[in-house]
C-alpha positions as CSV (number, residue, x, y, z in Angstrom):
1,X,-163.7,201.5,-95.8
2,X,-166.8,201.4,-93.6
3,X,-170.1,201.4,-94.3
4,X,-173.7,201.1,-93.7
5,X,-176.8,200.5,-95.8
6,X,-180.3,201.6,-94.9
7,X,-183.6,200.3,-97.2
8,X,-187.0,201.8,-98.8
9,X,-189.1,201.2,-101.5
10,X,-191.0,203.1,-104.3
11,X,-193.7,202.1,-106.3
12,X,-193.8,204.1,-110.0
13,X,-195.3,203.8,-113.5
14,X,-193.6,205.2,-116.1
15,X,-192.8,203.5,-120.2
16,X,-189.8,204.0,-122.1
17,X,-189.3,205.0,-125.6
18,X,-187.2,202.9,-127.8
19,X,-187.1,199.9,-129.9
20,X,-184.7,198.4,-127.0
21,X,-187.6,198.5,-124.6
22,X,-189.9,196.0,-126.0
23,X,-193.4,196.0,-123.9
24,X,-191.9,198.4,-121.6
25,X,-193.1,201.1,-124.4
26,X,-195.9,200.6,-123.0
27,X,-197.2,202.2,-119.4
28,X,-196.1,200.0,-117.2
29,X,-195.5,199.9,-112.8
30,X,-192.3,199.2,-110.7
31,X,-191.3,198.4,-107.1
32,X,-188.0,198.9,-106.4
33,X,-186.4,198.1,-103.3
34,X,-184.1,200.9,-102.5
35,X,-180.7,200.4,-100.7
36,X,-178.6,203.6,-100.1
37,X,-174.9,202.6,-99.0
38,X,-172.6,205.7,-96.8
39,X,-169.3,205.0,-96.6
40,X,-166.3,206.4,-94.5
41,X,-162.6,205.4,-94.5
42,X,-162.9,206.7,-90.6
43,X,-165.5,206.3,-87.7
44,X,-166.7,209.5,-86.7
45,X,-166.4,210.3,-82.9
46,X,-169.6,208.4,-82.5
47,X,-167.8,205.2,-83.8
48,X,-170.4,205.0,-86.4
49,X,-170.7,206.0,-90.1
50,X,-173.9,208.0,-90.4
51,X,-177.0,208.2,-87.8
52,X,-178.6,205.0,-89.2
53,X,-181.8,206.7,-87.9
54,X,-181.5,210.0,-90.0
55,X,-180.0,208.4,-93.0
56,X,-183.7,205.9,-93.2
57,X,-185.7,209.3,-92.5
58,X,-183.8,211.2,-95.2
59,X,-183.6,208.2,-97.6
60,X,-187.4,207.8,-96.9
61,X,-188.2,211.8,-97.9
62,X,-186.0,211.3,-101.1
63,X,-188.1,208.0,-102.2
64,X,-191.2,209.4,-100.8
65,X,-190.9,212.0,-103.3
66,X,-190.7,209.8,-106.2
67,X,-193.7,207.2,-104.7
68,X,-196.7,206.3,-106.1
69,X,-196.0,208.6,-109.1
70,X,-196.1,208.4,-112.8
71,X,-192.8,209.4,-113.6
72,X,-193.8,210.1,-117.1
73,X,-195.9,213.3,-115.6
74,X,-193.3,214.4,-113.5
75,X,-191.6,218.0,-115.1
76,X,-188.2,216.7,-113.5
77,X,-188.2,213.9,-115.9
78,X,-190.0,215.2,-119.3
79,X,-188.6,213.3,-121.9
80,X,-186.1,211.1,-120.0
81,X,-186.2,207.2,-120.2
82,X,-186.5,206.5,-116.1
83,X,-184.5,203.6,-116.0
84,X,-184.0,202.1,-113.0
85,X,-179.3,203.0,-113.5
86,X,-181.5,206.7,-114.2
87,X,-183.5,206.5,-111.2
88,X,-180.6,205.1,-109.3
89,X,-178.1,208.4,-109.7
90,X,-181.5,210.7,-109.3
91,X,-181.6,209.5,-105.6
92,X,-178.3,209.7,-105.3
93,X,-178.1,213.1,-106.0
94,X,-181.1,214.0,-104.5
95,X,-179.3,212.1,-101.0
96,X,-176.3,213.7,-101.8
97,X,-177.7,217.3,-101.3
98,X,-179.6,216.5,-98.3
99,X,-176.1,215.1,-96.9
100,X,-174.4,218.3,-98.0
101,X,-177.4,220.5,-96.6
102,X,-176.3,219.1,-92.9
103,X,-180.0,216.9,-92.8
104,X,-177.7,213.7,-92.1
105,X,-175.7,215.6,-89.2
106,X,-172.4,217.0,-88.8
107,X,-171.1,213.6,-88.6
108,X,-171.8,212.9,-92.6
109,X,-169.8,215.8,-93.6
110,X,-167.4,213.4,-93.1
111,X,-168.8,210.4,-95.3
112,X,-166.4,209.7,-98.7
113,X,-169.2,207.8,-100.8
114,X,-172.9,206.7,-101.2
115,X,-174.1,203.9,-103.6
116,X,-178.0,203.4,-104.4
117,X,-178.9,200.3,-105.6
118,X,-182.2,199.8,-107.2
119,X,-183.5,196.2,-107.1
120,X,-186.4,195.3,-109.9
121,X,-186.1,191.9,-109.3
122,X,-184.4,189.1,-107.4
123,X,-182.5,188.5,-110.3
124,X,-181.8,192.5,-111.1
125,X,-180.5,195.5,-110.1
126,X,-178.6,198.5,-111.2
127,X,-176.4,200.7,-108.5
128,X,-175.0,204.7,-108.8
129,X,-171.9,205.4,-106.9
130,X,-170.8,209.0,-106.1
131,X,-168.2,210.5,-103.8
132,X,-169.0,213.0,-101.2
């Protein structure tokens, strides 16, 4: 299987409800950095996996969406506990339209997988992975 990852970030508030959320009750920011992961048992003609140039641009208009938001305001998410494994399948969704939509080229059409992987810290990070 190939593959190729591409990276943004987003910068949220949001809080959590639930005892197994200590402080993080409370209002609270996050930076994540965001990998998104295309993978292809096959090359296309190009030799390549995805246009590494319209995968950042789309992954970038997917996390843009989500930046510099309060997530707790956001009608998408009323009453859902964004944690970051949450946060992770929402953009892989969300890149997972825009692939079948064509935005990623004719060449994704082709793609078998994407993983997002949300990294809180450098000691933590949750991943989605959905097939194509």
């Amino acid at each position: 299987m190939f593959s190729i990852t591409v990276r943004d970030h987003i910068m949220i508030a949001h809080s959590f409800r639930g005892d197994v959320f200590g402080p993080a009750q409370r209002l609270h920011g996050a930076t994540f950095l965001v990998d998104a992961t295309f993978r292809r048992e096959q090359l296309d003609e190009d030799n390549i996996v995805v246009d590494i140039g319209l995968a950042t641009q789309e992954l970038g208009a997917v996390v843009g969406a989500l930046n510099y938001r309060n997530l707790d305001n956001e009608p998408d998410f009323a009453g859902v506990n964004t944690s970051t494994e949450f946060l992770a399948k929402v953009i892989a969704d969300r890149l997972a339209e825009r692939v079948h939509r064509g935005a990623l080229g004719e060449g994704a059409r082709g793609l078998a997988g994407l993983t997002v992987t949300l990294h809180e810290s450098h000691v933590a990070w949750a991943s989605y992975e959905r097939a194509l």
